[in-house]
MARLOFI-546115 format. One record per residue (C-alpha): x, y, z; residue number from 1; chain. Coordinates in nm, 3 decimals. Example, Ala and Ser with C-alpha at 12.3 -4.5 7.8 and 13.67 -1.06 7.14 Angstrom:
! MARLOFI-546115
+---------+---------+---------+-----+--------+
:    east :   north :      up : num : cadena :
+---------+---------+---------+-----+--------+
:   1.230 :  -0.450 :   0.780 :   1 :      A :
:   1.367 :  -0.106 :   0.714 :   2 :      A :
+---------+---------+---------+-----+--------+
***
This chain:
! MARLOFI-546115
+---------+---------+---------+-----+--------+
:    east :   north :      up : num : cadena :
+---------+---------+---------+-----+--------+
:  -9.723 :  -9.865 : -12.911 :   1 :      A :
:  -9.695 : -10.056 : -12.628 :   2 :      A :
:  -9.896 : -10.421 : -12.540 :   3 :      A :
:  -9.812 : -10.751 : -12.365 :   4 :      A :
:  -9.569 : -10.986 : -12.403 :   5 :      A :
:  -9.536 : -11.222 : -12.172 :   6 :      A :
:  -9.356 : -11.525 : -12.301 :   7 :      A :
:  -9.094 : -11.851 : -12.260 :   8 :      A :
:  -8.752 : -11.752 : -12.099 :   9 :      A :
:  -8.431 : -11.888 : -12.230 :  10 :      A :
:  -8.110 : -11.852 : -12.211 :  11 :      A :
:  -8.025 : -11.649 : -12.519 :  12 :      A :
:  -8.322 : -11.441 : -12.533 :  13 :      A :
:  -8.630 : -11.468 : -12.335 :  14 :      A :
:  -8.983 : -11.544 : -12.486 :  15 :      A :
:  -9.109 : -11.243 : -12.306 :  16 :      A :
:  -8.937 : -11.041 : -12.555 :  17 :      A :
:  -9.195 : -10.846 : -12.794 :  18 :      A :
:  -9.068 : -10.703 : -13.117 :  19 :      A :
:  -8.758 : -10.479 : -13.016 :  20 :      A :
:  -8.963 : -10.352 : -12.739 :  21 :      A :
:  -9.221 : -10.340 : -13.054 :  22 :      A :
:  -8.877 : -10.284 : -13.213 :  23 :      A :
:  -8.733 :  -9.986 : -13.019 :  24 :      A :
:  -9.064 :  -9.861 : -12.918 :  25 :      A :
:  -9.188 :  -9.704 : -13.239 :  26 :      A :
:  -9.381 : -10.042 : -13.180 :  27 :      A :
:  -9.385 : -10.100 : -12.858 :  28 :      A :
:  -9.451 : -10.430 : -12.651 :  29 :      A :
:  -9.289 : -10.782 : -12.366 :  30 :      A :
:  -8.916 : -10.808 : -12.267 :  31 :      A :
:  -8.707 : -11.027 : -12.047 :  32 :      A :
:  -8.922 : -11.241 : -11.837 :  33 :      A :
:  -8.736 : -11.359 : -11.493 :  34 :      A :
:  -8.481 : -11.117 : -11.285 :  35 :      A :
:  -8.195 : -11.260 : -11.266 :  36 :      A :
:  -8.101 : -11.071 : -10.980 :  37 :      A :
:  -7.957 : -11.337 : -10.706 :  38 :      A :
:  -8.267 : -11.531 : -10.490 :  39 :      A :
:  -8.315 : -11.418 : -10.131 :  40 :      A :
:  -8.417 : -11.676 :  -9.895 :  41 :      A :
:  -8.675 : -11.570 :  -9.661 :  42 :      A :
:  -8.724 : -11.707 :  -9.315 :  43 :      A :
:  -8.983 : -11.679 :  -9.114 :  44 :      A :
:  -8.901 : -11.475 :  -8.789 :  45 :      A :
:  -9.071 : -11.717 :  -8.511 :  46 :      A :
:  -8.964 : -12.002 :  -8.686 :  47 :      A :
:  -8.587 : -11.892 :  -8.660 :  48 :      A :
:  -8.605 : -11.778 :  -8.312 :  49 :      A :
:  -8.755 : -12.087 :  -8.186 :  50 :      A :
:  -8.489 : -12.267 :  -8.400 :  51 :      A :
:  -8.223 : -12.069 :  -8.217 :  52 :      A :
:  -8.370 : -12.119 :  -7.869 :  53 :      A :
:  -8.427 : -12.464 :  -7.917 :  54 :      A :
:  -8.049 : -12.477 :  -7.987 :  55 :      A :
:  -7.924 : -12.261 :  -7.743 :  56 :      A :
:  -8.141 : -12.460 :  -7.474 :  57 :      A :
:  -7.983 : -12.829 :  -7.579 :  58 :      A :
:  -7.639 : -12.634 :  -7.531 :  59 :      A :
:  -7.708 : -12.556 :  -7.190 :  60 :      A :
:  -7.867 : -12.890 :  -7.091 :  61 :      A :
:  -7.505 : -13.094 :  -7.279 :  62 :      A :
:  -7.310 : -12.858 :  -7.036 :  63 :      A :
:  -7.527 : -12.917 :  -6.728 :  64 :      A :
:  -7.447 : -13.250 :  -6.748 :  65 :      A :
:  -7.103 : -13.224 :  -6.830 :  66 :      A :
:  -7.035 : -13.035 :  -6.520 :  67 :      A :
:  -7.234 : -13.253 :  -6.314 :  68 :      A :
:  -7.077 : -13.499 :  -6.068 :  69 :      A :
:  -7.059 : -13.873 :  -6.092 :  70 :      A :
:  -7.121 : -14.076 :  -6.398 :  71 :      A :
:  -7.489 : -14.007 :  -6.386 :  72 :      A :
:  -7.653 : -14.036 :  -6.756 :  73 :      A :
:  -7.957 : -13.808 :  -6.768 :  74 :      A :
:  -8.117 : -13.985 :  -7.134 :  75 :      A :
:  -7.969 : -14.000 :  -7.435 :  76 :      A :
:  -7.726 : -13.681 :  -7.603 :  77 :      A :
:  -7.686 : -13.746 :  -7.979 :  78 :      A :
:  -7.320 : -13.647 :  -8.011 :  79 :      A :
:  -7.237 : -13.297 :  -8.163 :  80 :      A :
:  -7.066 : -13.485 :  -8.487 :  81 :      A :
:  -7.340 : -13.725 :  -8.544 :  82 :      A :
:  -7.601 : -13.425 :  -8.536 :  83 :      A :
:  -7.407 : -13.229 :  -8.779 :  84 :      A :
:  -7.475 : -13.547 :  -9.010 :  85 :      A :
:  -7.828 : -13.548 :  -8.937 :  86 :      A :
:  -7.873 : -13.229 :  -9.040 :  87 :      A :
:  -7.636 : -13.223 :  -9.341 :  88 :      A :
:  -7.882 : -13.544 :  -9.431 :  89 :      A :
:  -8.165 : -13.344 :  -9.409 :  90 :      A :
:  -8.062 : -13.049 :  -9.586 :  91 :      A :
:  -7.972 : -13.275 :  -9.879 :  92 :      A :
:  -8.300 : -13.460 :  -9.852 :  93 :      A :
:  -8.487 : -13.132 :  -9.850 :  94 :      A :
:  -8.301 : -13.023 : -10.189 :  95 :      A :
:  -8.357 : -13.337 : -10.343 :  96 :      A :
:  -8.727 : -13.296 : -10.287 :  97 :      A :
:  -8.741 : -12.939 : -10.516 :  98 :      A :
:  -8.483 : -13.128 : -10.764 :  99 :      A :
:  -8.780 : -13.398 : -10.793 : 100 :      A :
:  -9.049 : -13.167 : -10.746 : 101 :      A :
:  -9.000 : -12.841 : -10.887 : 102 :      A :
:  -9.376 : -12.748 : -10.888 : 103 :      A :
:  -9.373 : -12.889 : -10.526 : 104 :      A :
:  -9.097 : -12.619 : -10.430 : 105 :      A :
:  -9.298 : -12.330 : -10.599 : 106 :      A :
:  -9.579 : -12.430 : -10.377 : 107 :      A :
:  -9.397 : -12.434 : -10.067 : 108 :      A :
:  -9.219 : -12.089 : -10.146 : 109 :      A :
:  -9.612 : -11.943 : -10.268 : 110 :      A :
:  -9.760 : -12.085 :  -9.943 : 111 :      A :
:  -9.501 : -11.828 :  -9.725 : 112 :      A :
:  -9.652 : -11.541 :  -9.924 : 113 :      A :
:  -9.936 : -11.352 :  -9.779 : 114 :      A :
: -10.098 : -11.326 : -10.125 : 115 :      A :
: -10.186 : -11.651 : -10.322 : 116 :      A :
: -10.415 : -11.549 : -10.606 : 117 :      A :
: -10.317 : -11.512 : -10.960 : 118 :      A :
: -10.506 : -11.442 : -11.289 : 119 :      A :
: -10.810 : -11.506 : -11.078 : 120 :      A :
: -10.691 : -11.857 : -10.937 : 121 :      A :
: -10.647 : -11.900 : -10.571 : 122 :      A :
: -10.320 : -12.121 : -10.586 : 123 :      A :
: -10.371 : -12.479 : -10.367 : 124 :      A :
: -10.190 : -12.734 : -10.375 : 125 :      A :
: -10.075 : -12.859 : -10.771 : 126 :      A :
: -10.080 : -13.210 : -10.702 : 127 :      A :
: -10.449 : -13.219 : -10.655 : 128 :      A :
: -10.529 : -12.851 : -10.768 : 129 :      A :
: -10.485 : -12.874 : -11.153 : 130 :      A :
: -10.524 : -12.486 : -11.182 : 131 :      A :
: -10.251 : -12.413 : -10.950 : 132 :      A :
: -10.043 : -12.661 : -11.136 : 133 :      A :
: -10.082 : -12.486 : -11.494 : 134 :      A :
:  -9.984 : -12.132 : -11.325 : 135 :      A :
:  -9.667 : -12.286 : -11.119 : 136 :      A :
:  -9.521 : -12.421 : -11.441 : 137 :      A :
:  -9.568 : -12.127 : -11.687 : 138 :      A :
:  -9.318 : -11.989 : -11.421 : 139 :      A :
:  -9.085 : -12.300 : -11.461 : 140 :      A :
:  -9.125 : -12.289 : -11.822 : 141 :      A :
:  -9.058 : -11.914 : -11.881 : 142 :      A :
:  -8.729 : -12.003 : -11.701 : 143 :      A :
:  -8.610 : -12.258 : -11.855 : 144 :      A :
:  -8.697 : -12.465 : -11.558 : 145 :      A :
:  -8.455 : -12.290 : -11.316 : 146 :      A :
:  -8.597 : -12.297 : -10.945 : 147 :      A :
:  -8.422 : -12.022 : -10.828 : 148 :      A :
:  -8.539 : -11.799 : -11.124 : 149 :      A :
:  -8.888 : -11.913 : -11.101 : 150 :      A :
:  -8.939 : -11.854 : -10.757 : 151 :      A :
:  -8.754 : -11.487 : -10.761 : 152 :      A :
:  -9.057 : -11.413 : -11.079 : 153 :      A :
:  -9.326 : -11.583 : -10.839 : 154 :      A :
:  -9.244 : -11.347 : -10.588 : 155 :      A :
:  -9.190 : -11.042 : -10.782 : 156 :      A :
:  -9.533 : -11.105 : -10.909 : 157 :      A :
:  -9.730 : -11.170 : -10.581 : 158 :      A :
:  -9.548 : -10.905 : -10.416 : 159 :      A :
:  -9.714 : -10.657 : -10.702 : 160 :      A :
: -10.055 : -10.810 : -10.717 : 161 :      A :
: -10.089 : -10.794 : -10.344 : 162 :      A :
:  -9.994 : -10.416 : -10.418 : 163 :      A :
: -10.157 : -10.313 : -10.676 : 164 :      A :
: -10.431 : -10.519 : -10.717 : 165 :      A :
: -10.476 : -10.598 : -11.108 : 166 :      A :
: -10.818 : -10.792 : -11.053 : 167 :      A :
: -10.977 : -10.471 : -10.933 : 168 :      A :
: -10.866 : -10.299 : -11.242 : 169 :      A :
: -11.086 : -10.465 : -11.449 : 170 :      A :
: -11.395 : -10.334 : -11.242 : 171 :      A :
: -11.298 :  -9.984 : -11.274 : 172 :      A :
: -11.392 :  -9.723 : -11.531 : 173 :      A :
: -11.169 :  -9.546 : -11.805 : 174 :      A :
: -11.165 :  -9.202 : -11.992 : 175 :      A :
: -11.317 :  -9.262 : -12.336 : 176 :      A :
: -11.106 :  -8.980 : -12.501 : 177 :      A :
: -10.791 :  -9.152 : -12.413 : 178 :      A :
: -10.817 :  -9.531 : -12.480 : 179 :      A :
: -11.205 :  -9.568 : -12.652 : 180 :      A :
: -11.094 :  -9.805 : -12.925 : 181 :      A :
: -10.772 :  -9.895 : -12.852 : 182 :      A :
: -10.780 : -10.208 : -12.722 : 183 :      A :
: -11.063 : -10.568 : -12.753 : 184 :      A :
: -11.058 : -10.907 : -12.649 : 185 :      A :
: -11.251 : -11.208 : -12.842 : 186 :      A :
: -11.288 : -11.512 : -12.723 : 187 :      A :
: -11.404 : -11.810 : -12.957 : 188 :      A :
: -11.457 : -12.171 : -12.785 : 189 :      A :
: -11.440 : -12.488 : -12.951 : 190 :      A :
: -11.714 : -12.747 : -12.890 : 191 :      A :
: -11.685 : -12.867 : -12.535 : 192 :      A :
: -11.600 : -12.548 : -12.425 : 193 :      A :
: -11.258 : -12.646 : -12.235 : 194 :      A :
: -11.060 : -12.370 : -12.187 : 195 :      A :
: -10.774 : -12.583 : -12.289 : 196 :      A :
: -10.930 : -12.542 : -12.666 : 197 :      A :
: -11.057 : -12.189 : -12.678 : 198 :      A :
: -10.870 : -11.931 : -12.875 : 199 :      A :
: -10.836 : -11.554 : -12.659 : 200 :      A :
: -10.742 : -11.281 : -12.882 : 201 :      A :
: -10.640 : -10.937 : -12.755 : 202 :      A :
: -10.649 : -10.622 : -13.030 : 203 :      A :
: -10.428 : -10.325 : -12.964 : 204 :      A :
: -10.578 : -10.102 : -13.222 : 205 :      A :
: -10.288 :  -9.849 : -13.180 : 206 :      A :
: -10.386 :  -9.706 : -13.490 : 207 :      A :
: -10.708 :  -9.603 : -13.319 : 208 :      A :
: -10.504 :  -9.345 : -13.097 : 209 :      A :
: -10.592 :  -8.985 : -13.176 : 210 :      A :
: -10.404 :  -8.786 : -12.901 : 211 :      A :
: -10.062 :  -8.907 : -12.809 : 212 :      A :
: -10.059 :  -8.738 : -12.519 : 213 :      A :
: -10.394 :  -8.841 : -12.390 : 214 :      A :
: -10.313 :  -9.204 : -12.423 : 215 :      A :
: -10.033 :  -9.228 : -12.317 : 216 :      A :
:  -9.900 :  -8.886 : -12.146 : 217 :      A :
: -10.035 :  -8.999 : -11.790 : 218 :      A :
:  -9.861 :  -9.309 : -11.725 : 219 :      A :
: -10.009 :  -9.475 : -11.478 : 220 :      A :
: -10.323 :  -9.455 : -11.602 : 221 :      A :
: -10.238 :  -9.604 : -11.900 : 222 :      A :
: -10.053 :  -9.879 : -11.719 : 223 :      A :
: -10.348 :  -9.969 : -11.530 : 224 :      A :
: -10.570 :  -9.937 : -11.807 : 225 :      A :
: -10.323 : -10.198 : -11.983 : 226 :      A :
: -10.291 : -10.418 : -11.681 : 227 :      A :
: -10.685 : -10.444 : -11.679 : 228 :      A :
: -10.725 : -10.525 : -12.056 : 229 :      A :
: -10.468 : -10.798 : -11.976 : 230 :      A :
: -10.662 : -10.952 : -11.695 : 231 :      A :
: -10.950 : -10.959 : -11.865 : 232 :      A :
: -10.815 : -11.188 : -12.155 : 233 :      A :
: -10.646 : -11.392 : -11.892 : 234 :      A :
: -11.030 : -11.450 : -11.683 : 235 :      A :
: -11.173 : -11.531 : -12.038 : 236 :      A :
: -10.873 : -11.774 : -12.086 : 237 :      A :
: -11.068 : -11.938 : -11.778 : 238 :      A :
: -10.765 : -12.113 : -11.612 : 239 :      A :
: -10.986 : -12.191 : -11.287 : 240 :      A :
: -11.192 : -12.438 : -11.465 : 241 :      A :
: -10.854 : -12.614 : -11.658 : 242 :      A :
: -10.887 : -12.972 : -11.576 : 243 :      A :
: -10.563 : -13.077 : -11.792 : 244 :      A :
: -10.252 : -13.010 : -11.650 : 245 :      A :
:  -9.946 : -12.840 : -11.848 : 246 :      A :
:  -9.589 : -12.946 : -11.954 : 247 :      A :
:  -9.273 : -12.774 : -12.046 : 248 :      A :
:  -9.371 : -12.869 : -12.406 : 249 :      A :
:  -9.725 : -12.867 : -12.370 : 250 :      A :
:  -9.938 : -12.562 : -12.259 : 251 :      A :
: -10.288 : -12.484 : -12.478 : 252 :      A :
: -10.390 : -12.248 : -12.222 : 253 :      A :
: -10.239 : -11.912 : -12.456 : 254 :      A :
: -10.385 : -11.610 : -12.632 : 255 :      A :
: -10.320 : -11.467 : -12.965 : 256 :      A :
: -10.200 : -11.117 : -12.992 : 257 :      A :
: -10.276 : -10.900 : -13.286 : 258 :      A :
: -10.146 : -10.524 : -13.292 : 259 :      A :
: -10.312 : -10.312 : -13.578 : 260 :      A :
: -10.054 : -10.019 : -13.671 : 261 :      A :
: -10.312 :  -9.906 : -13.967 : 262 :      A :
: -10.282 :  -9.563 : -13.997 : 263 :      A :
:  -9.994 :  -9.489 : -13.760 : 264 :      A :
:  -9.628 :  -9.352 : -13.827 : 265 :      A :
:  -9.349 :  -9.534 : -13.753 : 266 :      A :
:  -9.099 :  -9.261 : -13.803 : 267 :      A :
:  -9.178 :  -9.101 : -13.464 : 268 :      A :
:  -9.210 :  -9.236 : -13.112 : 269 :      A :
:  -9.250 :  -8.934 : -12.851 : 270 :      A :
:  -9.097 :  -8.978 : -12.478 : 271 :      A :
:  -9.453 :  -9.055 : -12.334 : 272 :      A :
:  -9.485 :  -9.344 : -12.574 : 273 :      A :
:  -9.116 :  -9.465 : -12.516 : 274 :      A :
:  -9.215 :  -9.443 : -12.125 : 275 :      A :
:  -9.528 :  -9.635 : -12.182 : 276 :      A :
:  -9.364 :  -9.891 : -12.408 : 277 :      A :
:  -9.087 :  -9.976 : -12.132 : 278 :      A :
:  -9.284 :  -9.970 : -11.808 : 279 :      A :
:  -9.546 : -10.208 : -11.993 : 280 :      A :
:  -9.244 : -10.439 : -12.184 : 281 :      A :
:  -9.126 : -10.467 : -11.830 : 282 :      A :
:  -9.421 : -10.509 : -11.590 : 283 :      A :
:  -9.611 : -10.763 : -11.883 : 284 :      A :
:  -9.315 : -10.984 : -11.895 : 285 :      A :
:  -9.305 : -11.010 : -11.520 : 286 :      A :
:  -9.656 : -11.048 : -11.422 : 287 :      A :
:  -9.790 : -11.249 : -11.652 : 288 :      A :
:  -9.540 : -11.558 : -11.833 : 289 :      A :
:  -9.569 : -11.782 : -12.066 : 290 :      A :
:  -9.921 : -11.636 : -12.164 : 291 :      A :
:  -9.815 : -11.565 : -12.563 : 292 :      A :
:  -9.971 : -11.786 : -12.787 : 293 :      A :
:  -9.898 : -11.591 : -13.148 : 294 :      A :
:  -9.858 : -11.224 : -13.193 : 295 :      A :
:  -9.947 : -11.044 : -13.568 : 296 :      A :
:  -9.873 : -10.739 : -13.650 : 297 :      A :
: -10.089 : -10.607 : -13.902 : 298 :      A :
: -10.113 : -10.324 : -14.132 : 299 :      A :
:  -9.732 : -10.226 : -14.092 : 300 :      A :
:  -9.566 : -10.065 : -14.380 : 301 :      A :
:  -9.268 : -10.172 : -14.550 : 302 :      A :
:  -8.987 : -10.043 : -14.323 : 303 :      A :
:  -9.187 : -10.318 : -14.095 : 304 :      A :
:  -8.958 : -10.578 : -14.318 : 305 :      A :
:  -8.651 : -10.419 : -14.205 : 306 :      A :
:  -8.713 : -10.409 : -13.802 : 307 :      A :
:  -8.784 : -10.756 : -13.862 : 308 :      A :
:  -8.486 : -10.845 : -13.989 : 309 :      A :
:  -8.268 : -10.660 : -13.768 : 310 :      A :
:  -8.508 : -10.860 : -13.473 : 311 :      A :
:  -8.407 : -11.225 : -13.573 : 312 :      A :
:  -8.026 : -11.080 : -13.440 : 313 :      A :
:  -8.180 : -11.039 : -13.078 : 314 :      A :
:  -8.442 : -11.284 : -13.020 : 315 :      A :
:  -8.457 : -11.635 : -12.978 : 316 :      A :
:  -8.575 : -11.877 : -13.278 : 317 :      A :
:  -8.871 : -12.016 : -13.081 : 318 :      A :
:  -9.000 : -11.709 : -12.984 : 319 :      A :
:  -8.932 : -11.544 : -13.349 : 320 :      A :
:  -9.173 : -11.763 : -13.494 : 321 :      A :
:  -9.449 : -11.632 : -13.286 : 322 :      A :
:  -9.461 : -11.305 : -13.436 : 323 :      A :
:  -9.585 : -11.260 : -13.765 : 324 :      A :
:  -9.579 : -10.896 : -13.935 : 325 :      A :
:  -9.817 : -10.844 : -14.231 : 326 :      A :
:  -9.914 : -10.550 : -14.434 : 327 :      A :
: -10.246 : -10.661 : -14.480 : 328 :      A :
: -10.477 : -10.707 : -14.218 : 329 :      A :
: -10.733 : -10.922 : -14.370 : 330 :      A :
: -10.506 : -11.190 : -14.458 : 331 :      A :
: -10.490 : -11.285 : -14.080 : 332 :      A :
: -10.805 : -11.509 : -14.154 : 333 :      A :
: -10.545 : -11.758 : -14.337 : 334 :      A :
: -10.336 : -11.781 : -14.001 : 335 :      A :
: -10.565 : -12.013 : -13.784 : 336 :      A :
: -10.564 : -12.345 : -14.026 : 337 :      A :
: -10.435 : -12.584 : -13.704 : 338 :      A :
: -10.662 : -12.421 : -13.437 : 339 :      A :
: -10.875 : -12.689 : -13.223 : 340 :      A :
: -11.170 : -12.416 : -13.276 : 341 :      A :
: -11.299 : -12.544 : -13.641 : 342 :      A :
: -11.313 : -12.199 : -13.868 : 343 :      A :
: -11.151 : -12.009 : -13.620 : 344 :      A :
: -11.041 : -11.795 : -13.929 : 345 :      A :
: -11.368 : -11.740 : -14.063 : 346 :      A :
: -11.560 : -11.616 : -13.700 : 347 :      A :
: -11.256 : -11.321 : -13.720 : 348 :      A :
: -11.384 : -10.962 : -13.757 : 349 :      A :
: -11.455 : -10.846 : -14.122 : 350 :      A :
: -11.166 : -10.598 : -14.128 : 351 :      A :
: -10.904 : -10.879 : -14.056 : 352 :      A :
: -11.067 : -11.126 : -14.350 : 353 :      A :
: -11.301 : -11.330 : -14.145 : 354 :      A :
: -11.664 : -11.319 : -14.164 : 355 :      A :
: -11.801 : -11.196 : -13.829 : 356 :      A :
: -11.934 : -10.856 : -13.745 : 357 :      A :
: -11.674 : -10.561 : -13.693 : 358 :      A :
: -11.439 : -10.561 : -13.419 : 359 :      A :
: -11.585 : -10.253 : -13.254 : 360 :      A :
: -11.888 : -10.455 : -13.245 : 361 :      A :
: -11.814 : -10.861 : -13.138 : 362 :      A :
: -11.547 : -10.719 : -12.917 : 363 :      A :
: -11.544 : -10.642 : -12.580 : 364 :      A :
: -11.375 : -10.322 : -12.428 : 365 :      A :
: -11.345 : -10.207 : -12.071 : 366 :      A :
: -11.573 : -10.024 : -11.960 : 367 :      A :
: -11.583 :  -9.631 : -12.081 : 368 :      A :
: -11.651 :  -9.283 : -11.984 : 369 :      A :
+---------+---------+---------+-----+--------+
***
């Protein structure tokens, strides 16, 4: 069944990619991260006609005089091939700015968008806004640091949260006889509380579903019920209070995925869970990058063995050894040994080998009706 996803881009195989669209959406979940569909530069309207007017009106003047009589020299006209050079300078000084300053470039591109807000940050300016920073270079990261790439995802994102407003998902209520159950989040901080430390856990509990067709027949409801669950885990991750800035090799601020498949068949996938798998592999991988910590899959039967298998032949190494299918769901407790959140293991759920109350009890749903 479908889930998130969103993870490092490269060139081979993007991190967004979940396990064969939770491997060819009998276990569905995030694909390709960045379009690479060609980058259209925008320019702003006024600015271009002003540019153009500005031109045509220094044309106009360099003829006046031209035609005028005598040897009269109205101030100074930089010549035509000298002004070409000016400009080609400044073009090249303006692209060796976003070669130096990537993040910098992202900024500038954001700042022409009429929506600046993102997993609950209001993006300002990274160099002294170490939020902004940390959200600017998940998109860098998730493409391999290509500008182009980043700012065509940046884009595609802010166009859609300006649209459909994920934030205000989470404040909204959902049918308890189509997703009661199915999904949790769990946060656990370490001491000091910095979100750079704290471990975020979403649960798909896609064993939990009882009608197909409930869940998942109405689409967009399920999308949006998705797209809240995400945003959720993203305002626990608590990226507005970050005070320690991100790399391309190091980035703490990540949640852990688990997907529990206990009780479900893998030997069907209906159309309105193949629908729901690829509009969420798509939109996850989009909107939200470089978010995946680890992903286990847990409680999947044998066959699970095979699909993996068959996986390593499309996905990248690095983002291979993020996902971890087990048959046994309380062995995840043994998965958590270098977490900055002492016992991590141990404060799981019950059911997944830890000793903390039941997930339908420590964890925290959407809200129901």
């Amino acid at each position: 069944m479908p889930g998130n996803e969103a993870e490092h881009g490269t060139t081979a195989a993007p991190d967004n990619t979940t396990l064969g669209a939770e491997v060819s959406s009998v276990v569905p979940d995030s694909s390709n991260t960045a379009s690479k569909s060609s980058e259209k530069q925008e320019s702003t309207p006024a600015a271009t006609g002003l540019s153009q007017s500005g031109d045509a009106a220094a044309i106009s003047a360099s003829n006046a005089v031209a035609a005028a009589p005598g040897p009269a020299v109205v101030g100074e006209q930089t010549p035509p091939a000298e002004a070409t050079k000016t400009g080609a300078k400044d073009e090249a000084t303006e692209d060796k700015k976003e070669a130096d300053s990537p993040i910098q470039a992202l900024w500038a591109y954001a700042q022409g968008h009429d929506h600046k807000e993102i997993w609950g940050v209001n993006l300002a300016d990274p160099a002294t806004h170490v939020p902004s920073q940390i959200i600017l270079q998940k998109y860098l990261n998730a493409n391999d640091q290509d500008l182009a790439r980043a700012k065509e995802q940046l884009k595609n994102t802010l166009d859609w949260r300006a649209t459909n407003k994920p934030s205000e998902l989470t404040k909204k209520t959902y049918a308890s006889d189509k997703f009661a159950g199915l999904g949790y989040i769990t946060s656990y901080p370490a001491e000091g509380a910095s979100p750079d430390n704290k471990a975020v856990f979403t649960w798909n509990i896609y064993g939990g579903v009882k009608d197909i067709q409930k869940s998942f027949g109405d689409l967009d409801a399920f999308i949006n019920w998705r797209v809240a669950l995400m945003e959720v885990a993203m305002i626990e991750l608590d990226l507005s209070s970050a005070t320690k800035p991100i790399t391309a090799d190091d980035d703490p601020y990540k949640i852990y995925q688990v997907h529990d498949y206990k009780r479900i068949s893998f030997l069907r996938s209906p159309p309105a869970v193949r629908s729901a798998a690829k509009k969420t592999v798509e939109l996850l991988a989009m909107a939200y990058p470089e978010t995946l910590r680890e992903k286990f899959f847990v409680n999947v039967p044998a066959i699970m063995g095979f699909m993996y298998g068959v996986m390593k032949l499309f996905v990248a190494p690095k983002t291979i050894k993020k996902f971890h299918p087990m048959s046994n769901g309380s062995l995840l407790v043994h998965e958590f040994g270098d977490s900055k959140v002492t016992g991590l293991g141990e404060k799981l759920p019950k059911e997944y080998g830890g000793k903390g109350d039941e997930l339908c009890t420590v964890g925290k749903q959407l809200s129901l009706e």
